[in-house]
C-alpha positions as CSV (number, residue, x, y, z in Angstrom):
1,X,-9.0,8.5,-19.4
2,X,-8.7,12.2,-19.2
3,X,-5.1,13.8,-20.7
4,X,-4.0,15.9,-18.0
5,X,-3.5,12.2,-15.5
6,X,-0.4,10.6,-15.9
7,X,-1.0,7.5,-14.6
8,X,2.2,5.1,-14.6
9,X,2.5,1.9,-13.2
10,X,-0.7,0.5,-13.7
11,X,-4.2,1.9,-12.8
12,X,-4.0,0.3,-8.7
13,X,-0.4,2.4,-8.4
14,X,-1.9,5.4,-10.2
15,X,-4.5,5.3,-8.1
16,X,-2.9,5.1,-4.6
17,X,-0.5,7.9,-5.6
18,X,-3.8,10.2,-6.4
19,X,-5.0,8.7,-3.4
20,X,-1.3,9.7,-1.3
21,X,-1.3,13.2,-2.9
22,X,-4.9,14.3,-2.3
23,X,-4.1,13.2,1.6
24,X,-1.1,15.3,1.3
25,X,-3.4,18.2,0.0
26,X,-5.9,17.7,2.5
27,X,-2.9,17.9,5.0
28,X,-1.9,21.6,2.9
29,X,-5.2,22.8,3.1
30,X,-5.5,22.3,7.5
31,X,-2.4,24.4,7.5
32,X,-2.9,26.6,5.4
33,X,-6.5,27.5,7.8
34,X,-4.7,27.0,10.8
35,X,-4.0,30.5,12.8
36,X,-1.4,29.5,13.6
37,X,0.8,29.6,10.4
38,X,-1.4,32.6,9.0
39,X,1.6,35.0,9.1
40,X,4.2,32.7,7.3
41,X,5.1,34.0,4.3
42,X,4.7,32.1,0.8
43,X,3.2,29.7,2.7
44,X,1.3,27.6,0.2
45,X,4.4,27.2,-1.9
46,X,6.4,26.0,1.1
47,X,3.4,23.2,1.8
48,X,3.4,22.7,-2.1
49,X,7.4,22.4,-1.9
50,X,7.0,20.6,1.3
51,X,4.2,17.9,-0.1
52,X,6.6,17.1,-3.3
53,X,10.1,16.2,-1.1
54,X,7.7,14.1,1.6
55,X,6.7,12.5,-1.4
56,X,9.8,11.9,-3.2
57,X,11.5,10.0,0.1
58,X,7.9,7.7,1.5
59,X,9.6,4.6,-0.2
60,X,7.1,2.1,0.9
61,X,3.7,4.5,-0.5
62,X,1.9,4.4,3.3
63,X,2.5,8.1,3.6
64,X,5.0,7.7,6.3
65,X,9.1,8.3,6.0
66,X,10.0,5.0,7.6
67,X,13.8,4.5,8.8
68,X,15.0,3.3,5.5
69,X,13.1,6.1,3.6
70,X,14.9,9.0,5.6
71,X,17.9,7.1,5.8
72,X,17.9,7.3,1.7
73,X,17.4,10.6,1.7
74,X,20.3,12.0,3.8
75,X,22.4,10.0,1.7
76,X,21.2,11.4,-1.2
77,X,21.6,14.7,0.4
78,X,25.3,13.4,1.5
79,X,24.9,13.6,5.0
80,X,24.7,9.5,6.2
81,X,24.0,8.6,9.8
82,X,23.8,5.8,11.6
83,X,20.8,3.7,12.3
84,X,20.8,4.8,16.2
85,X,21.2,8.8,14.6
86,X,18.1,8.2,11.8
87,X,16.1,6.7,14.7
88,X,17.1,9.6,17.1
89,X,16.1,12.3,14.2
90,X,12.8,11.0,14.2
91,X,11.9,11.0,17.9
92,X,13.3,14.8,17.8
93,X,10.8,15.0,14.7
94,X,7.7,12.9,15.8
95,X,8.2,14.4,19.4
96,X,8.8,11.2,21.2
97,X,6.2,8.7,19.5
98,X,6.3,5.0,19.8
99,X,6.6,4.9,16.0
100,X,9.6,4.6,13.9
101,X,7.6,6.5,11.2
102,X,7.7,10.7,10.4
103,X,4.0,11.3,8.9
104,X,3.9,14.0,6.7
105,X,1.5,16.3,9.9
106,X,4.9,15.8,11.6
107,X,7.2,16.8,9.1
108,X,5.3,19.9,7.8
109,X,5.6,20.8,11.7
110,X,8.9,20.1,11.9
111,X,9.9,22.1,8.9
112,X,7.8,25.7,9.4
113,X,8.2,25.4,13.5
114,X,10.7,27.3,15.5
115,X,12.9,24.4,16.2
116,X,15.7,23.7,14.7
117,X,15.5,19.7,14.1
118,X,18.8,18.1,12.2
119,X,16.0,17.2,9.6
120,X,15.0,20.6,9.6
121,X,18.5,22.6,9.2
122,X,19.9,19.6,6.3
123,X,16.8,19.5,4.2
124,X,17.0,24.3,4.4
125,X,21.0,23.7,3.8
126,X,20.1,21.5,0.3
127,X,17.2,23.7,-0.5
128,X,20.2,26.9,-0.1
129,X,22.8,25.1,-2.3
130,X,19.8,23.8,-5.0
131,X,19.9,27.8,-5.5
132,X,23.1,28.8,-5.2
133,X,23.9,26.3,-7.8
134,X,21.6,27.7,-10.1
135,X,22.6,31.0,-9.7
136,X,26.0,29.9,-11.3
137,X,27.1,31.5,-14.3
138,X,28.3,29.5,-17.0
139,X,31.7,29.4,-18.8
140,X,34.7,30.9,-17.9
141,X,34.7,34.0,-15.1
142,X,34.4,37.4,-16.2
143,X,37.1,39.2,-17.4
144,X,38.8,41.6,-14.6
145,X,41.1,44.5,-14.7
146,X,43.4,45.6,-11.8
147,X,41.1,48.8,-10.8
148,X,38.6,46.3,-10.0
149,X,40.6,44.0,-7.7
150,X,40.1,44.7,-4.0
């Protein structure tokens, strides 16, 4: 088995995340030929950024964010809803479809389209404080002298 895999889990659950990550990519790769999204800048780290958070919140591996999935993840990002909000998030997302499922087509839409879904602003807000917070100095504050206070 070559080094550079890293499959844990067993060989079946290594597999079907290979599997999950090279539909993911195939997914990347239609964007990043579509016209449409041509002038969006950095745009294959976005879909690489993009593929990785999907990834990290489709609990049950079938490539979809199901209700419990998304629900986990705005608690993790401290924002909880309800069960009648998480299902009302994904309609917004999925555009009205009879599923209770976001598939990752939908969600890259959802996150480099013009409209400004809940989903949307939350998961730019925690992506805003992940870099704020690692712009923080450590230690104790600078030293200041009265000339420099406003």
């Amino acid at each position: 088995m070559p080094a550079s895999k890293n499959l844990q889990g067993g060989k079946a659950f290594g597999q079907l995340k290979e599997q999950q990550r090279q539909k993911l990519e195939e997914v990347n790769q239609e964007f990043l030929e579509d016209q449409k999204y041509r002038d969006e800048e950095d745009l294959a780290e976005k879909l690489e950024g993009f593929k990785n958070k999907y990834a990290e919140f489709d609990l049950n591996d079938q490539g979809e964010i199901d209700l419990m999935g998304l629900k986990r993840m705005m608690e993790k990002l401290g924002v909880p809803k309800t069960h009648l909000e998480l299902k009302k998030m994904i309609m917004e997302v999925t555009g009205g479809s009879s599923s209770n499922t976001i598939d990752y087509r939908d969600f890259v839409k959802m996150m480099l389209g013009k409209r400004s879904a809940v989903l949307k602003l939350v998961l730019l807000f925690e992506d805003k404080a992940n870099v704020s917070a690692a712009c923080k100095l450590d230690g104790p504050p600078p030293k200041r002298d009265i000339a420099s206070l406003p």
